[in-house]
C-alpha positions in Angstrom: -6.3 4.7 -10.4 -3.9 5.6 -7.3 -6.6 5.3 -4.8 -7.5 1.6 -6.1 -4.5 0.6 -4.3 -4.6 0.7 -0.4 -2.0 2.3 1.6 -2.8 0.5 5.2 -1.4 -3.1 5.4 -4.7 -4.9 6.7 -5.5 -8.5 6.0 -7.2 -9.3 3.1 -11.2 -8.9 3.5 -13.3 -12.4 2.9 -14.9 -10.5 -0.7 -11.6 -10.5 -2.4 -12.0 -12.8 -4.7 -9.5 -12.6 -8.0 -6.2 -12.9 -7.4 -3.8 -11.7 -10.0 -0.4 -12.8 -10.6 2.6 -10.0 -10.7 6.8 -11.2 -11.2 9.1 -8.9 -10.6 12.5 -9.7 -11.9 15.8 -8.0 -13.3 19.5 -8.8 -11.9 21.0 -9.5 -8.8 21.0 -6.6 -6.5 18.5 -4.3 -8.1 16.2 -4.2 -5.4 13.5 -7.0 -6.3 13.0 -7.9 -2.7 12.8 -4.4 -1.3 9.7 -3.3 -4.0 7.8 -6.4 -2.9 8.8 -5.5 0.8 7.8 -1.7 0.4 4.8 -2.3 -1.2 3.3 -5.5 0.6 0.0 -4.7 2.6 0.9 -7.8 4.7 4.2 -8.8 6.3 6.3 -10.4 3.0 8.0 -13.6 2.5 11.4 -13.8 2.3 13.9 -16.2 1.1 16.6 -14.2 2.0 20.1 -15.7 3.2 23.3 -14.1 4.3 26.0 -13.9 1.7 29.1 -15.6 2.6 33.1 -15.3 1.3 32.3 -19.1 -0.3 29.9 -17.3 -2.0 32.1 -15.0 -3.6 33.4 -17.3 -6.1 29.7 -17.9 -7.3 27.9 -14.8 -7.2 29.7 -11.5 -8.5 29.4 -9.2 -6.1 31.9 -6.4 -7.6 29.2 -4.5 -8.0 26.6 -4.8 -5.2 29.2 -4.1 -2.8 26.8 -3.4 0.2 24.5 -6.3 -0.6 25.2 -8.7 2.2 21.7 -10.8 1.9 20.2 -12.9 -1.2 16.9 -14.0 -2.3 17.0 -18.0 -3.2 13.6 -18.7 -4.1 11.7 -16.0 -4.4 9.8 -13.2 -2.7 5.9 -13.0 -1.9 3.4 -10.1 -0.9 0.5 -9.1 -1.5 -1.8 -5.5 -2.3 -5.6 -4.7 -2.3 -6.2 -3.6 -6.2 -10.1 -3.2 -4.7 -12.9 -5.3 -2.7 -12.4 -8.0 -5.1 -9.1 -7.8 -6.9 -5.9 -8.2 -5.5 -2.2 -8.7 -6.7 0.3 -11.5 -5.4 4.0 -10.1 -6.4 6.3 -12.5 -7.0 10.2 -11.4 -6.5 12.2 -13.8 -8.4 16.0 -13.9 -7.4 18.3 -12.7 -9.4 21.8 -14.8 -9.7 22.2 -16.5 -13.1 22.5 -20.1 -11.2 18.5 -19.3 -9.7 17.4 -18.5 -13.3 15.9 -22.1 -14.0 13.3 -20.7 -11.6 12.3 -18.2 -13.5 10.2 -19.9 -16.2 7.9 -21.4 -13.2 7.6 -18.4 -11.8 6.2 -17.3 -14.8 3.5 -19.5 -15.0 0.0 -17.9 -14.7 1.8 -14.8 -15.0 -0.6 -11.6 -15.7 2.1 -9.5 -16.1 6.0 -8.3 -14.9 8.1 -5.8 -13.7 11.3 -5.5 -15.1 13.4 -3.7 -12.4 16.5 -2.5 -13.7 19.9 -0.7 -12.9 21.1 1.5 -15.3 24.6 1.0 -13.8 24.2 -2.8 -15.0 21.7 -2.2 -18.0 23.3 -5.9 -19.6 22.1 -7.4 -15.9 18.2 -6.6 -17.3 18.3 -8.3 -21.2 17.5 -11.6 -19.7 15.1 -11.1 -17.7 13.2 -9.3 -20.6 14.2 -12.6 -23.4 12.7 -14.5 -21.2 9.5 -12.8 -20.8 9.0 -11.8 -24.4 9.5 -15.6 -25.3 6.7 -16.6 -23.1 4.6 -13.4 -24.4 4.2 -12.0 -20.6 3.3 -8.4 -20.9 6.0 -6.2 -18.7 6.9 -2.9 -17.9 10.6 -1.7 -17.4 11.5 0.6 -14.1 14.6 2.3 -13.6 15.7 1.8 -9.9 17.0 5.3 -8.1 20.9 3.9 -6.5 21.6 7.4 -6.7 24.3 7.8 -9.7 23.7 9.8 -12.4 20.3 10.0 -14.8 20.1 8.1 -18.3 17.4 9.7 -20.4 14.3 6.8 -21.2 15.6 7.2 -24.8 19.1 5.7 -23.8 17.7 3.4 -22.1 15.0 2.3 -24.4 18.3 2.0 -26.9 20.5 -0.3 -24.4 17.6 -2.2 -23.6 16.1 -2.3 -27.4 12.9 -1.5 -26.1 9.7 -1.9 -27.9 8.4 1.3 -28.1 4.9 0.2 -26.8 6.7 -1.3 -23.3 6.2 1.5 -20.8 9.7 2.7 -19.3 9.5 4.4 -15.8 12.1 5.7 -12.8 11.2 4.7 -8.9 12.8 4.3 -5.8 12.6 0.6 -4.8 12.4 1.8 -0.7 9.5 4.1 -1.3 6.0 2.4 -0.9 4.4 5.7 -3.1 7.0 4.8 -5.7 6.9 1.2 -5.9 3.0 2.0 -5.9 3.5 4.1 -8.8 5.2 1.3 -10.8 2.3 -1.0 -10.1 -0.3 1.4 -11.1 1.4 1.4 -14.8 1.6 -1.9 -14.8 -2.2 -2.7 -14.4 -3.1 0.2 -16.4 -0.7 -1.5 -19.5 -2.2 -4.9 -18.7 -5.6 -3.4 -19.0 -4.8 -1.5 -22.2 -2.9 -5.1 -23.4 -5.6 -7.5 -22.8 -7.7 -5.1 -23.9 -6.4 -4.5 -27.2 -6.2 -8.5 -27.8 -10.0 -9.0 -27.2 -10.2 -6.6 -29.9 -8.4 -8.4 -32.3 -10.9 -10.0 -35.1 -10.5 -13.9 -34.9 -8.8 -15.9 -37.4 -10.9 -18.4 -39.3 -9.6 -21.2 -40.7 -11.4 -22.6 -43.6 
C-alpha cells in the first residue's frame, strides 16, 4: 500500500478520475496545516495569517507559544492514491470561534484525521464529537512536539476511544510520516466501507 502513494509532487495526470475527500482536524496548534503542507504533491493552499497581540484576547496561545501564524479557513492539497484515485486533504482550522466551519467541511467527507497533542489531549474531544455525530470514519494520530511518550492505551483512555478507531504516532513535518498516517486511513476506510456493504439489509414489511 506504501507505494500507491507518490512521493514526487507532479501535476495530476488527465486519467485521474475519483477524487476522494480527506479532513484533517484536532486543536489549534497541532500541526493540521504542516501534514497537509508535508504531504501535498502540489504547492498547498493556505489560509494562513499572522497572529497578532489583539489576537491574544481571542485565541489562547499559552500553550502554542511559538505559533505565530493561523489557518482561517482551511487548508488544501492534494496526493496521487494511483492513475485514477486521488485524495483532496482538507485542513480545517482549529480555534473554537472557526468551528462553525467544521460541519461544512465535513460534507462529502470519506473519512478524517484526527491530529492530536497529547500535551492538550481535551483540545482533540471535539473534533472527534463532531465526526462520530455525522458518522465520518476517522483515525486518531499522535503528533511528535517532542515531550514525553503516552502509551496508545492512555491515550485511547483520555480520548475514550473506540477500540476499532485506529490510534497512531507521526511527525506532522515528515512527508514519510504524514504518508504513513494516510496509508492507515485508506486502509481503515477500505476495511469500513467494506464491512457496511457486508451488512445484510433490513426489510421492512
Amino acid at each position: 500500500m506504501d507505494s500507491a502513494i507518490s512521493d514526487a509532487r507532479t501535476p495530476l495526470g488527465a486519467s485521474a478520475d475519483n477524487g476522494l475527500k480527506i479532513v484533517v482536524v484536532g486543536g489549534f496548534g497541532v500541526g493540521k496545516t504542516t501534514m497537509v503542507r508535508s504531504v501535498s504533491e502540489i504547492r498547498p493552499l493556505n489560509t494562513e495569517e499572522t497572529m497578532t497581540q489583539a489576537g491574544e484576547a481571542v485565541d489562547d496561545i499559552s500553550e502554542v507559544r511559538g505559533k505565530t501564524a493561523t489557518t482561517v479557513a482551511f487548508d488544501f492539497g492534494r496526493i496521487s492514491l494511483d492513475a485514477h484515485n486521488v485524495l483532496y486533504l482538507f485542513g480545517a482550522p482549529g480555534q473554537e470561534r472557526f468551528w462553525f466551519l467544521w460541519d461544512r467541511l465535513f460534507s462529502g467527507t470519506l473519512g478524517a484525521v484526527v491530529l492530536v497533542d497529547t500535551r492538550r489531549i481535551d483540545d482533540s474531544w471535539y473534533a472527534i464529537d463532531r465526526l462520530e455525530h455525522h458518522g465520518t470514519p476517522f483515525i486518531v494520530a499522535c503528533n511528535d512536539f517532542g515531550g514525553p511518550q503516552h502509551p496508545p492505551e492512555a491515550v485511547r483512555t483520555a480520548l475514550d476511544l473506540d477500540p476499532r478507531v485506529p490510534l497512531v504516532s507521526c511527525d506532522a513535518r515528515s512527508r514519510e510520516s504524514a504518508k504513513h498516517v494516510l496509508i492507515t486511513l485508506v486502509e481503515h476506510l477500505q476495511a469500513h466501507y467494506a464491512g457496511q456493504a457486508a451488512r445484510p439489509r433490513q426489510e421492512f414489511v
